[in-house]
PDB file of N, CA, C and O in Angstrom:
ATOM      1  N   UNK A   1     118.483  91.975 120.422  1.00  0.00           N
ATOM      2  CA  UNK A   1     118.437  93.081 121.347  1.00  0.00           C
ATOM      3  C   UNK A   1     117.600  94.210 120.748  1.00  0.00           C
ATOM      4  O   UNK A   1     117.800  94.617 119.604  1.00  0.00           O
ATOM      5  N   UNK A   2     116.612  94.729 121.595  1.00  0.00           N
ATOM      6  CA  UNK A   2     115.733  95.625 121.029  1.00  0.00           C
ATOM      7  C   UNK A   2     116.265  96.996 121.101  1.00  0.00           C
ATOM      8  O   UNK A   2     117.060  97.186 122.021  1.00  0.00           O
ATOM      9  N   UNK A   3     115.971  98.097 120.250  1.00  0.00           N
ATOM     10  CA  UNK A   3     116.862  99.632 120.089  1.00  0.00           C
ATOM     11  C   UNK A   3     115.452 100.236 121.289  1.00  0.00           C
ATOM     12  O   UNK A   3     114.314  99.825 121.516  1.00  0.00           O
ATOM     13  N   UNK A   4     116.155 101.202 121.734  1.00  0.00           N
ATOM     14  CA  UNK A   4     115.053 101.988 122.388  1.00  0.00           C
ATOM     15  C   UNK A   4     114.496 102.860 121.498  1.00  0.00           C
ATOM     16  O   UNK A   4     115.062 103.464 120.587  1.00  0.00           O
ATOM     17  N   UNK A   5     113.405 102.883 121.806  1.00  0.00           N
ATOM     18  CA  UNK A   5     112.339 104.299 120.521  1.00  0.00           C
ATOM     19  C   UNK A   5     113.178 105.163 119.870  1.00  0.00           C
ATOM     20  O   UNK A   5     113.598 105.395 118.736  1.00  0.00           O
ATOM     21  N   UNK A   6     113.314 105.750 121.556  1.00  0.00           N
ATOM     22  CA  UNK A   6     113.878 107.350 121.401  1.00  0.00           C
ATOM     23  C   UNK A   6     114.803 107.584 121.057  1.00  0.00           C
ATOM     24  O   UNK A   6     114.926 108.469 120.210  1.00  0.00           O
ATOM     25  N   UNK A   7     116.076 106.785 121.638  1.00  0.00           N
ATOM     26  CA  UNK A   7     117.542 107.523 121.611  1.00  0.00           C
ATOM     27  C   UNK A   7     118.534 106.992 120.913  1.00  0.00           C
ATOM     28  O   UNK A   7     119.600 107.500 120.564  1.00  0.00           O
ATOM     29  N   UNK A   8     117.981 105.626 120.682  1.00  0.00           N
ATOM     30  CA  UNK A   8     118.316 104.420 119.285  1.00  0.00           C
ATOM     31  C   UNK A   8     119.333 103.559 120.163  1.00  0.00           C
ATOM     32  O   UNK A   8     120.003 102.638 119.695  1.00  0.00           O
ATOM     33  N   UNK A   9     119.360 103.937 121.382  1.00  0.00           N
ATOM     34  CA  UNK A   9     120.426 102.763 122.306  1.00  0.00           C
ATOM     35  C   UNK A   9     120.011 101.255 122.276  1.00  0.00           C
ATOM     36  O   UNK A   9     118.907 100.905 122.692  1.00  0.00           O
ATOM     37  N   UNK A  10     121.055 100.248 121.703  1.00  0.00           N
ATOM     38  CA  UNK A  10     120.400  98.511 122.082  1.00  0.00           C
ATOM     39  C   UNK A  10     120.144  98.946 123.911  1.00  0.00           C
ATOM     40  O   UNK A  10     120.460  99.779 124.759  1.00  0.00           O
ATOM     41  N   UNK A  11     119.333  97.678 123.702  1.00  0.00           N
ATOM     42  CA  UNK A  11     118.806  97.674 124.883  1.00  0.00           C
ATOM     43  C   UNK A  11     118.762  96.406 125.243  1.00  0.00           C
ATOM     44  O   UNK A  11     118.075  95.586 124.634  1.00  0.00           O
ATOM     45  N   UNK A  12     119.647  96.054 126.489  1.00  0.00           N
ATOM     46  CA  UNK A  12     119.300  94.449 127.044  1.00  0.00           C
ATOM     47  C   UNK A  12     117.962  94.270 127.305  1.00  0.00           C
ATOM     48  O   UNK A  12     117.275  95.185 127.759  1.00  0.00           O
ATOM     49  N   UNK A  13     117.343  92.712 126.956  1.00  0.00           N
ATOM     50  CA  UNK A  13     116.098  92.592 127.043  1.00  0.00           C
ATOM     51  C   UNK A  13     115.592  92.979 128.135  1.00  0.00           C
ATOM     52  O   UNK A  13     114.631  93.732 127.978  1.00  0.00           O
ATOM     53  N   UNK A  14     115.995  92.652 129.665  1.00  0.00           N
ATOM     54  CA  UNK A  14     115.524  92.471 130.827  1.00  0.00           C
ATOM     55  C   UNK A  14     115.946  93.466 131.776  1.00  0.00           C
ATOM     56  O   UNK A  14     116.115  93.300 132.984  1.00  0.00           O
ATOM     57  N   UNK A  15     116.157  94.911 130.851  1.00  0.00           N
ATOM     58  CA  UNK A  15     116.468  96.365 131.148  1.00  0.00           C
ATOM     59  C   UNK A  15     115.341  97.269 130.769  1.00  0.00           C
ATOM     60  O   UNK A  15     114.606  96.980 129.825  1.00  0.00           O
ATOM     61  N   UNK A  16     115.197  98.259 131.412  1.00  0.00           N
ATOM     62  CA  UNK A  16     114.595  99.581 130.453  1.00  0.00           C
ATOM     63  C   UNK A  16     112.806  99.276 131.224  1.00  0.00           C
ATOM     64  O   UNK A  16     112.450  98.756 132.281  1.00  0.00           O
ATOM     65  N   UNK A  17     111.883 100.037 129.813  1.00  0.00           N
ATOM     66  CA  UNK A  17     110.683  99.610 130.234  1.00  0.00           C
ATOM     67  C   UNK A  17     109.948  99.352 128.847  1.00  0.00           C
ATOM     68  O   UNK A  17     110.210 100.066 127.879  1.00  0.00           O
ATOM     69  N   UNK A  18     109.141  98.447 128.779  1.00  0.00           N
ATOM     70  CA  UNK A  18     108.737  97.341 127.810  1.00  0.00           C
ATOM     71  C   UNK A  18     107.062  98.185 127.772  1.00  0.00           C
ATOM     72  O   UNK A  18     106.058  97.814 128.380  1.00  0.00           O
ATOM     73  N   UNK A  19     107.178  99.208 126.996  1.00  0.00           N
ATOM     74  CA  UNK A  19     105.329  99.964 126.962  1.00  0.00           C
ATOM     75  C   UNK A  19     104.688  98.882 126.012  1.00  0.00           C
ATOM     76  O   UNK A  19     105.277  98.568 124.978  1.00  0.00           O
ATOM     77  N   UNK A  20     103.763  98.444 126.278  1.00  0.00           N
ATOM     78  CA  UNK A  20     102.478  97.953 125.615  1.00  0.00           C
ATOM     79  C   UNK A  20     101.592  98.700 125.009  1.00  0.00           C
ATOM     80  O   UNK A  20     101.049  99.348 125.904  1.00  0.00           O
ATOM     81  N   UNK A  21     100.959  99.087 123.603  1.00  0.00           N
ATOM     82  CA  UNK A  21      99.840  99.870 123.470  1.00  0.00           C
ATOM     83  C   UNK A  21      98.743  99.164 122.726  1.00  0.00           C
ATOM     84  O   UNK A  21      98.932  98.222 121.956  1.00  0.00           O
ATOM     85  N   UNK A  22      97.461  99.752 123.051  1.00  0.00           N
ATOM     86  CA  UNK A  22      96.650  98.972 122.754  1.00  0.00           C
ATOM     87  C   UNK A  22      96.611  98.039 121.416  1.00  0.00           C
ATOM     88  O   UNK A  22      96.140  96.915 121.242  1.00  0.00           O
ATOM     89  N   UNK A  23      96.935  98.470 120.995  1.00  0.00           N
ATOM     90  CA  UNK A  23      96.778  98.198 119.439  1.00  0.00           C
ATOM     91  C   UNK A  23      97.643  97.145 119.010  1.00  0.00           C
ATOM     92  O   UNK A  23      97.661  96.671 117.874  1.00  0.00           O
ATOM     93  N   UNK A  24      98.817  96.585 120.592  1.00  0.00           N
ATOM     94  CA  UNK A  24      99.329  95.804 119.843  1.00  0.00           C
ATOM     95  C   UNK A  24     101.236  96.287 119.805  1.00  0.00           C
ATOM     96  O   UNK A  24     102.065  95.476 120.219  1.00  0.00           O
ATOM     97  N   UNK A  25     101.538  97.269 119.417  1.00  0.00           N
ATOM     98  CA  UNK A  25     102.862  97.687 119.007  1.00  0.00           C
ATOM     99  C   UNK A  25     103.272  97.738 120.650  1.00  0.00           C
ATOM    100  O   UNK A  25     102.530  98.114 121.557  1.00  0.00           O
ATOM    101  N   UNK A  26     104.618  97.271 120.771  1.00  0.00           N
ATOM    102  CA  UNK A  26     105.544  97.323 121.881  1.00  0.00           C
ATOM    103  C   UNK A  26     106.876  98.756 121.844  1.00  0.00           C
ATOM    104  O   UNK A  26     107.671  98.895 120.914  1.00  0.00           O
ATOM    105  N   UNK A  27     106.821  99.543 122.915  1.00  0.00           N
ATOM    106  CA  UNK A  27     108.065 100.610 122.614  1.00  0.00           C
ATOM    107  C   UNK A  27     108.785 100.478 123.785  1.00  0.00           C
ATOM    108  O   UNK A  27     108.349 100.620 124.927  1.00  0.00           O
ATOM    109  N   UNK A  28     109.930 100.192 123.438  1.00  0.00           N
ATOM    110  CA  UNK A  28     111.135  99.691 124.325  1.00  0.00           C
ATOM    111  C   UNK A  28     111.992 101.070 124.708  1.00  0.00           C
ATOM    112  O   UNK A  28     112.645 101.643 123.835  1.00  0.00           O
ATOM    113  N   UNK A  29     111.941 101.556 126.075  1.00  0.00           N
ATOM    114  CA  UNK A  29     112.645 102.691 126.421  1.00  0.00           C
ATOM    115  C   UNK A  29     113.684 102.177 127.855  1.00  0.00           C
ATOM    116  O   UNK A  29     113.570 101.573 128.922  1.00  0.00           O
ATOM    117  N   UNK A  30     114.989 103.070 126.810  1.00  0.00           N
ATOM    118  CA  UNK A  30     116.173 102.393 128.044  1.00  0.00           C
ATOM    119  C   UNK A  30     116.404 103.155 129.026  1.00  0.00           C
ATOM    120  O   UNK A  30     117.414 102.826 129.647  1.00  0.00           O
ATOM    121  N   UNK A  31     115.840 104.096 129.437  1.00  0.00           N
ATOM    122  CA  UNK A  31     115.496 104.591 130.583  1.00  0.00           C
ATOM    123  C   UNK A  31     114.327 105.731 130.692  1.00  0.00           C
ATOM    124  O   UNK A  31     113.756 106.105 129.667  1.00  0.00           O
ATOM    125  N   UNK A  32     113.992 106.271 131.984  1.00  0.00           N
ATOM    126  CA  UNK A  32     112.879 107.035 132.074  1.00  0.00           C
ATOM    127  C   UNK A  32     113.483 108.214 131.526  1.00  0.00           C
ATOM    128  O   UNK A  32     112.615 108.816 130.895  1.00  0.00           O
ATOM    129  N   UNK A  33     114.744 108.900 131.477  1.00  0.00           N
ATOM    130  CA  UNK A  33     114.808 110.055 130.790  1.00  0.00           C
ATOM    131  C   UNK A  33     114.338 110.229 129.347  1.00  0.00           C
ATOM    132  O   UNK A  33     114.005 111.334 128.920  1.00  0.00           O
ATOM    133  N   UNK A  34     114.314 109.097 128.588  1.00  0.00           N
ATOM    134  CA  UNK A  34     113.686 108.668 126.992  1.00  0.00           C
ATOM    135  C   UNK A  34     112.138 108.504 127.268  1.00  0.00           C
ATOM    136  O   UNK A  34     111.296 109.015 126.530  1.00  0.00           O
ATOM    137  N   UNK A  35     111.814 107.724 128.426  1.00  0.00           N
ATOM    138  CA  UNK A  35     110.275 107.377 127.736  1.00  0.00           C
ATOM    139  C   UNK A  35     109.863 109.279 128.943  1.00  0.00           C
ATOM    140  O   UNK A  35     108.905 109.883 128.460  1.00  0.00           O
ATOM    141  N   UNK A  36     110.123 109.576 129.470  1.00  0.00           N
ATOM    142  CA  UNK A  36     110.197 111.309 129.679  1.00  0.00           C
ATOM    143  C   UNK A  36     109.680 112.172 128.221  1.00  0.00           C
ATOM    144  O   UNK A  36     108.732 112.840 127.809  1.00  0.00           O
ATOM    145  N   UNK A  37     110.980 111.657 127.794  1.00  0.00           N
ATOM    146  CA  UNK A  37     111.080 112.904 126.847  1.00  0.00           C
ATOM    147  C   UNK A  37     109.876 112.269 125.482  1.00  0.00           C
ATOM    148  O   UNK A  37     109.215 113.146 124.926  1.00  0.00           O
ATOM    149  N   UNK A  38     109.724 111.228 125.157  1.00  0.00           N
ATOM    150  CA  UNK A  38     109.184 110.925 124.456  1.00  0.00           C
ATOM    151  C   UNK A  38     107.498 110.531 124.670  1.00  0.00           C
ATOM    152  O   UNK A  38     106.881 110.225 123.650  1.00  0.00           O
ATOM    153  N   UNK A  39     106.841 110.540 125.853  1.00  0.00           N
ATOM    154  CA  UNK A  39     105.558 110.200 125.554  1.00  0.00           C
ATOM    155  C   UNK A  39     104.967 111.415 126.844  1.00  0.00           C
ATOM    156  O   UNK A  39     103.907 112.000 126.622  1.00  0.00           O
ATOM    157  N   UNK A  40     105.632 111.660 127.959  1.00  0.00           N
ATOM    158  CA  UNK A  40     105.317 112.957 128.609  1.00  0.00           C
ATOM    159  C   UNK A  40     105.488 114.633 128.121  1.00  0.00           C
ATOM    160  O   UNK A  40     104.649 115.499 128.366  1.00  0.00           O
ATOM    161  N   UNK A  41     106.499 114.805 127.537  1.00  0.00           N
ATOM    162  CA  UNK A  41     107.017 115.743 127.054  1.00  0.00           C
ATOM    163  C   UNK A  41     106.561 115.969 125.693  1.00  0.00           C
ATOM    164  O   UNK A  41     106.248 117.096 125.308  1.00  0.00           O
ATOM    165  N   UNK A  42     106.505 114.800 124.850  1.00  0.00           N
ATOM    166  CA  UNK A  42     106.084 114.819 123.491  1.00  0.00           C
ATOM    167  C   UNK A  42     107.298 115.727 122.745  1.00  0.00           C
ATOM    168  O   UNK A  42     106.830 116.684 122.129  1.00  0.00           O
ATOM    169  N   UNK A  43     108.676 115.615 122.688  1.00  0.00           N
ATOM    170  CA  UNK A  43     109.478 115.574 122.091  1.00  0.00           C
ATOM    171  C   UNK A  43     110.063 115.087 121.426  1.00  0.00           C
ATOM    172  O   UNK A  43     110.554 113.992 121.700  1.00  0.00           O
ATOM    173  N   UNK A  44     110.332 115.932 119.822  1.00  0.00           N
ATOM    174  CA  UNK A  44     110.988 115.084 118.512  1.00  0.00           C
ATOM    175  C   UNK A  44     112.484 114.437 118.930  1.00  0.00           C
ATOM    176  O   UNK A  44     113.154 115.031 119.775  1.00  0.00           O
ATOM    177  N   UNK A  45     112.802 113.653 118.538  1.00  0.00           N
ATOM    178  CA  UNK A  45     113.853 112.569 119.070  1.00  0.00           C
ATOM    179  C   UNK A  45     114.821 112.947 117.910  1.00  0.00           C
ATOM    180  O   UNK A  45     115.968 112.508 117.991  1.00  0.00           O
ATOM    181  N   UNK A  46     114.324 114.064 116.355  1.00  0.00           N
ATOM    182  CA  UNK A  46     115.545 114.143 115.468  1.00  0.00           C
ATOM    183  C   UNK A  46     116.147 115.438 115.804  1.00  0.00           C
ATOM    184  O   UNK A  46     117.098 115.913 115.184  1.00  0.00           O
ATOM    185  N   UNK A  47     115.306 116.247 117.256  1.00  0.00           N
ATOM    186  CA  UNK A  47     115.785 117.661 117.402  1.00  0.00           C
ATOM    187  C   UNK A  47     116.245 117.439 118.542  1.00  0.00           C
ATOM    188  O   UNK A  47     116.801 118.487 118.870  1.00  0.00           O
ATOM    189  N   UNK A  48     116.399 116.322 119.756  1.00  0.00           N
ATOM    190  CA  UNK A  48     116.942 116.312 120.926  1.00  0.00           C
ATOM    191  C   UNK A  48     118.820 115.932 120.200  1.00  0.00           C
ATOM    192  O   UNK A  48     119.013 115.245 119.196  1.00  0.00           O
ATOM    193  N   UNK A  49     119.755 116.483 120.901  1.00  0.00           N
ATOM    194  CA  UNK A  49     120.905 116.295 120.489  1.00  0.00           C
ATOM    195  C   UNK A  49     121.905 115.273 121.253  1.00  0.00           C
ATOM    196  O   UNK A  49     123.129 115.147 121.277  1.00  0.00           O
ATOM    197  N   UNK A  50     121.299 114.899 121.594  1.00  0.00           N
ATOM    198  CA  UNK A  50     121.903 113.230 122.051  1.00  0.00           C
ATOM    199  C   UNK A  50     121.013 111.772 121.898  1.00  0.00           C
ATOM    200  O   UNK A  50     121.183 110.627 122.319  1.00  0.00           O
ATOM    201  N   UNK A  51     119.950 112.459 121.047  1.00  0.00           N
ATOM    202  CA  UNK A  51     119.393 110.950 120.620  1.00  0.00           C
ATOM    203  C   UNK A  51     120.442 110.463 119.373  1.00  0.00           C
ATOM    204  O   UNK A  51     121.396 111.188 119.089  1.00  0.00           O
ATOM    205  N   UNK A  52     120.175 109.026 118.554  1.00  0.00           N
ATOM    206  CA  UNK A  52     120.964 108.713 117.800  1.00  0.00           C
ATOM    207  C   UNK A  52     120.246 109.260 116.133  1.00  0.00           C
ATOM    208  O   UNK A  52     120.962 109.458 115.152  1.00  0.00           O
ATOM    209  N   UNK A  53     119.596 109.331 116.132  1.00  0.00           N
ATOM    210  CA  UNK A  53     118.040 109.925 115.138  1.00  0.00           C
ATOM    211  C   UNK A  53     118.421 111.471 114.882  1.00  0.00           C
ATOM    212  O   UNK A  53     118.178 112.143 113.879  1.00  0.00           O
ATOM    213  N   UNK A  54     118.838 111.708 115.627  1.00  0.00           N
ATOM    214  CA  UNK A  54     119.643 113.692 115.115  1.00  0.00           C
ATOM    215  C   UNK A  54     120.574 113.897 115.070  1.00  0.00           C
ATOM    216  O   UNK A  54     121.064 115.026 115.109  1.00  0.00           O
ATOM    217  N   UNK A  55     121.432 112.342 114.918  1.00  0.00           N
ATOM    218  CA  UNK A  55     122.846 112.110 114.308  1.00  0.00           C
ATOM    219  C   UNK A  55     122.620 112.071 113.174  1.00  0.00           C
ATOM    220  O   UNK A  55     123.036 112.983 112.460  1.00  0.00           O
ATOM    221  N   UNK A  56     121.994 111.157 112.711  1.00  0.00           N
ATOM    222  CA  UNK A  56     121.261 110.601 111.431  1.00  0.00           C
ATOM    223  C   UNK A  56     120.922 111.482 110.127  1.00  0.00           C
ATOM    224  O   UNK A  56     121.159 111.481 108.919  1.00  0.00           O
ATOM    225  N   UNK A  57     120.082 112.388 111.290  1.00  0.00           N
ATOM    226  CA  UNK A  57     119.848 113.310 110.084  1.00  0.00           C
ATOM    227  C   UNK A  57     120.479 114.290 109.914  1.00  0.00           C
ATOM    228  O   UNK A  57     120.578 114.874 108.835  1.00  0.00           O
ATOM    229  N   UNK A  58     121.165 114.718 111.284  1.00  0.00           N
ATOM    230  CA  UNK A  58     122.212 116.009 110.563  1.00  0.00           C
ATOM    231  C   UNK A  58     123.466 115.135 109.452  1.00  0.00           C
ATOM    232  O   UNK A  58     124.194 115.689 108.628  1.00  0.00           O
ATOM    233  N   UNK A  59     123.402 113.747 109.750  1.00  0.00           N
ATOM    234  CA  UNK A  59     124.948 113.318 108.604  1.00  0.00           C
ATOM    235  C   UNK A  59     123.771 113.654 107.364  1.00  0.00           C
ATOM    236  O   UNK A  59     124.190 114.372 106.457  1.00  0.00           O
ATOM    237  N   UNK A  60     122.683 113.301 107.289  1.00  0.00           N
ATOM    238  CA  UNK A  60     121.834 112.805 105.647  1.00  0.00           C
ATOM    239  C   UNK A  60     122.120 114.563 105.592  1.00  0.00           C
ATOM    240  O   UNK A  60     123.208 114.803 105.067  1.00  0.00           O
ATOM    241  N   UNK A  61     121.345 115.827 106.036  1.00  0.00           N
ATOM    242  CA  UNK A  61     122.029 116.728 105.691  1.00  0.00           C
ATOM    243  C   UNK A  61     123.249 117.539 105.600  1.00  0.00           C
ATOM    244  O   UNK A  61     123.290 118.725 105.271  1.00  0.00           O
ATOM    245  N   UNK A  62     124.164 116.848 105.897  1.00  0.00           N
ATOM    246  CA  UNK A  62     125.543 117.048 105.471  1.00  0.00           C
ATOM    247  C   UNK A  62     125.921 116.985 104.325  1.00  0.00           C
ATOM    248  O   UNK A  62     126.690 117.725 103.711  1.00  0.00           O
ATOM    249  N   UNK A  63     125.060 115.553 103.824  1.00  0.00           N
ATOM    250  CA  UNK A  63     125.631 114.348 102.476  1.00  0.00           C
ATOM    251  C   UNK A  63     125.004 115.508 101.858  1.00  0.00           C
ATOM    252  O   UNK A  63     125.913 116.266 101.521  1.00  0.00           O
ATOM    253  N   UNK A  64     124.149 115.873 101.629  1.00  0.00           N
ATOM    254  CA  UNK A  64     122.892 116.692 100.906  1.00  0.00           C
ATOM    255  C   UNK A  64     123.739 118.192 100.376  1.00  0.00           C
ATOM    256  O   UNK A  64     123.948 118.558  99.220  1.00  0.00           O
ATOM    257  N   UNK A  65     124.103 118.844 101.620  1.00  0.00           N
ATOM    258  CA  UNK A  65     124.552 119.979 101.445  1.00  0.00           C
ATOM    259  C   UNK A  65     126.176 119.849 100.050  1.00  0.00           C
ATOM    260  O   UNK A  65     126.327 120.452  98.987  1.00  0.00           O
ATOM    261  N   UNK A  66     126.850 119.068 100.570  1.00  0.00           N
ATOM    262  CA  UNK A  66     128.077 118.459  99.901  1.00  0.00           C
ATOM    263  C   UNK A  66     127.576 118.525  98.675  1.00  0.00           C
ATOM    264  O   UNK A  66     127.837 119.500  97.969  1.00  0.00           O
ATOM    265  N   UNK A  67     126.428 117.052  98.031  1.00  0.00           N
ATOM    266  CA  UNK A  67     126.026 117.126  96.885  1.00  0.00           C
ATOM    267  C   UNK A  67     125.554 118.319  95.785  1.00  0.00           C
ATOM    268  O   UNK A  67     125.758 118.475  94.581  1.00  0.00           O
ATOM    269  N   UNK A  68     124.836 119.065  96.792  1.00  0.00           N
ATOM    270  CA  UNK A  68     124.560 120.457  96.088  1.00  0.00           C
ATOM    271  C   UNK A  68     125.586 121.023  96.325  1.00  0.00           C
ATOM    272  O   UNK A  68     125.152 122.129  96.004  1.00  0.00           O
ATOM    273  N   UNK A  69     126.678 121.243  96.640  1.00  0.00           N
ATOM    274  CA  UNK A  69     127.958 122.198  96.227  1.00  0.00           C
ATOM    275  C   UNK A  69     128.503 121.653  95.092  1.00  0.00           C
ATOM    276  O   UNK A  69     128.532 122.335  94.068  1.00  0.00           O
ATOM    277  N   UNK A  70     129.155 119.982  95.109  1.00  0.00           N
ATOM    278  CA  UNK A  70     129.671 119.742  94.049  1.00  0.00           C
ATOM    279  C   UNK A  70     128.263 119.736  92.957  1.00  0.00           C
ATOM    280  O   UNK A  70     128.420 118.538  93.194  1.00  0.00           O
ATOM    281  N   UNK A  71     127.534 119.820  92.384  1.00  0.00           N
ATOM    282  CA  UNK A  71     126.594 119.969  91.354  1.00  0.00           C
ATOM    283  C   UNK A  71     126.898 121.203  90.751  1.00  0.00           C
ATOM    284  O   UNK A  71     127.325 121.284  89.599  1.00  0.00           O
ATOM    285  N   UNK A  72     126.593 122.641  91.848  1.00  0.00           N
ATOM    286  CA  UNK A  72     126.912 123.748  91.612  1.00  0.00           C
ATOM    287  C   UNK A  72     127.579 124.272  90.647  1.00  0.00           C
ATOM    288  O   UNK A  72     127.381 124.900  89.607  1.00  0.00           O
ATOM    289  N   UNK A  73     128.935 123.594  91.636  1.00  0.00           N
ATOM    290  CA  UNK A  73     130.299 123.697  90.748  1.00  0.00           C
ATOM    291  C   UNK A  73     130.329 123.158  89.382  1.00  0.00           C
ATOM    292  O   UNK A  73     130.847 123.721  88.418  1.00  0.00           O
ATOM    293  N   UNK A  74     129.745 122.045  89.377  1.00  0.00           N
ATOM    294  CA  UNK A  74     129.683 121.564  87.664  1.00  0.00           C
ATOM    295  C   UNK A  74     129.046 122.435  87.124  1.00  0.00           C
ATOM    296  O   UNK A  74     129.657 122.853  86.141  1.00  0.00           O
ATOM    297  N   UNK A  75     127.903 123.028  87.316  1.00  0.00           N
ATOM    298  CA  UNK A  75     127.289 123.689  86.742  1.00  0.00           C
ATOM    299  C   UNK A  75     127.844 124.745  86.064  1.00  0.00           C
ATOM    300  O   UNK A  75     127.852 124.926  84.846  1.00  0.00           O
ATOM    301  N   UNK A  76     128.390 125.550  87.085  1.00  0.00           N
ATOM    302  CA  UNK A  76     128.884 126.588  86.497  1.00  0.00           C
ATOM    303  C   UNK A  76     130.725 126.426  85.333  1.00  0.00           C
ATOM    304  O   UNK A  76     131.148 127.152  84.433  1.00  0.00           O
ATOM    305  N   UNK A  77     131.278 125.232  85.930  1.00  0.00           N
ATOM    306  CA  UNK A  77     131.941 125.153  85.426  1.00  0.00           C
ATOM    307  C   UNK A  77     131.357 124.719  84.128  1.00  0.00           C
ATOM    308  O   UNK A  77     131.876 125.602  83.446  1.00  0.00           O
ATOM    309  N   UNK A  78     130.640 123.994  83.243  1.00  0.00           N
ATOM    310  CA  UNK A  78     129.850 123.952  82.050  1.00  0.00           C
ATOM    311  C   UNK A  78     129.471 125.461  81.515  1.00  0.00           C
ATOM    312  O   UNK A  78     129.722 125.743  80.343  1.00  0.00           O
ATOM    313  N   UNK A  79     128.954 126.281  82.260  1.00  0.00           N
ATOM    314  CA  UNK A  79     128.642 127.461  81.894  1.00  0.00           C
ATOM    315  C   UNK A  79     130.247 128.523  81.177  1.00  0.00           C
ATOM    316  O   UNK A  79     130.225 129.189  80.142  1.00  0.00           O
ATOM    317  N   UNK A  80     131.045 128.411  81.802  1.00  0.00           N
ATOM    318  CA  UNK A  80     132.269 128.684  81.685  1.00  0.00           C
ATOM    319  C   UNK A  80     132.550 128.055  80.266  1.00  0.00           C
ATOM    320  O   UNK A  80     132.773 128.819  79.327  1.00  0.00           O
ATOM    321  N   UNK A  81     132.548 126.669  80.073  1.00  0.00           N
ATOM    322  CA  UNK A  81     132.930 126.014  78.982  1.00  0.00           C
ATOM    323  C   UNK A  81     132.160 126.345  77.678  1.00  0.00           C
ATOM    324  O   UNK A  81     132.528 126.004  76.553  1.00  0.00           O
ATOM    325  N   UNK A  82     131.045 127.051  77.973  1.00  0.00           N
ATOM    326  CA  UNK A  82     129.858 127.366  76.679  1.00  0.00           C
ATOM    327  C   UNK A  82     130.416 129.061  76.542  1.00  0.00           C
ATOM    328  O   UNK A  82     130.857 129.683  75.575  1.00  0.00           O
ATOM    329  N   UNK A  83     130.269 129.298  77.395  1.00  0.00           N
ATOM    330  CA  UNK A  83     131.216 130.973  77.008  1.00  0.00           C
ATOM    331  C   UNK A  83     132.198 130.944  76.128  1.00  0.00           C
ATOM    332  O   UNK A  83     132.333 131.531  75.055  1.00  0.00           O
ATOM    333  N   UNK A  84     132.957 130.098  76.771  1.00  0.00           N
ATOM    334  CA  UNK A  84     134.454 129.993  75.948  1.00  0.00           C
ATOM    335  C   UNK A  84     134.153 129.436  74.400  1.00  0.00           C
ATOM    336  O   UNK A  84     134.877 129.719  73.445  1.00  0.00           O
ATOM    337  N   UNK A  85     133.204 128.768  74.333  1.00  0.00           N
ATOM    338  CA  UNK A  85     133.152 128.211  72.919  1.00  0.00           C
ATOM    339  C   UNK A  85     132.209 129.331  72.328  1.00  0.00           C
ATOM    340  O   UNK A  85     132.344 129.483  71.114  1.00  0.00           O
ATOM    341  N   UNK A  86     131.567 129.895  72.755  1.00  0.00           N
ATOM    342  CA  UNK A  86     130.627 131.185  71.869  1.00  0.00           C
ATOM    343  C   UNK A  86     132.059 132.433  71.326  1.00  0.00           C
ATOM    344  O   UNK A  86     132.028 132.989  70.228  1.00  0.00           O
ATOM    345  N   UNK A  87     133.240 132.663  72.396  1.00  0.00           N
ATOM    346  CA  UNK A  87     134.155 133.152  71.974  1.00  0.00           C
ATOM    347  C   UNK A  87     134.704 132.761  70.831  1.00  0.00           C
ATOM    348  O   UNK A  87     135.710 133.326  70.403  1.00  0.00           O
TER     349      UNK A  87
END
């Protein structure tokens, strides 16, 4: 089952619309509101908020943000531990 471009939905084969481009590459859109937003409109698919692609990346910056807090915290907690031993 092919994902649609845009919105990352499977897509039954003999659904949607099957774009051809010259060159060869096929883009599978599961409905006209996707191939809309994506080849008329020329809209990013990681800033529309119901594609699956700006799920994606707001979790990867979630993970991201998390990691740099706990780092932080080590950090400074090490810093703490070198004080105490210069005491």
């Amino acid at each position: 089952m092919p994902k649609c471009v845009f919105c990352g939905k499977d897509e039954l084969s003999f659904k949607g619309t099957h774009l051809v481009l010259n060159e060869g590459s096929v883009l599978y859109f599961c409905s006209s509101k996707c191939q809309k937003n994506a080849r008329k409109l020329k809209r990013d698919k990681r800033k529309v908020r119901w594609s699956e692609a700006f799920h994606e990346t707001r979790e990867k910056a979630r993970v991201r943000a998390e990691a740099k807090k706990e780092s932080e915290k080590e950090v400074k907690e090490e810093k703490k531990e070198v004080k105490k031993k210069k005491k």
